[in-house]
N, C-alpha and C positions, 0 to 999 in steps of 0.2 A: 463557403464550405459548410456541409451540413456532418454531423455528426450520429448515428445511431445507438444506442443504450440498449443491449438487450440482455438475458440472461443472467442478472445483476442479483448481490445478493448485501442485506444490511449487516455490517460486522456485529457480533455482539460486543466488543469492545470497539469503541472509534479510535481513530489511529492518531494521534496529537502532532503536530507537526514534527517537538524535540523525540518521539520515539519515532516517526516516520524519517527521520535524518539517522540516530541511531541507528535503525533496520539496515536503512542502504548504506549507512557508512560512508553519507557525505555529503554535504551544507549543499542543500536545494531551495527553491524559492516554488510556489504553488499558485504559478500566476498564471499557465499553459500548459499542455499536456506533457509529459514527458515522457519518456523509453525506459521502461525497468528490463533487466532480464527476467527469467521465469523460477531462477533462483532466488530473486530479489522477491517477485511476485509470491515465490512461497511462503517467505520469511513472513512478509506484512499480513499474509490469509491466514496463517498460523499463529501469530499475534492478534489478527480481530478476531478469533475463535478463540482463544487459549488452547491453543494446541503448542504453545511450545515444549520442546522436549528438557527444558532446561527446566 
C-alpha cells in the first residue's frame, strides 16, 4: 500500500495524544490510520490553530 501526503499543513499547536482523545471523545490508540468524521476533523484544526470558540 503506498500512501500520498499532500496539501498538508503544520498545526501551530501539536495535538497531544490526552487532548486528541478529549477532542474525539474516545480512548484511541495511534498505531494505524483511522477515520475521523469532518466534525471531529474540525474540532482537532481548530485546536492546532486556536481557533476554539470556547
Amino acid at each position: 500500500m503506498a500512501i500520498k501526503f499532500s496539501h498538508t499543513e503544520q498545526l501551530i499547536n501539536p495535538i497531544n495524544l490526552e487532548k486528541l482523545q478529549q477532542c474525539l471523545e474516545k480512548k484511541i490508540k495511534i498505531q494505524s490510520m483511522i477515520q475521523i468524521s469532518q466534525e471531529e476533523f474540525i474540532t482537532l484544526y481548530r485546536s492546532g490553530f486556536n481557533l476554539d470558540p470556547k
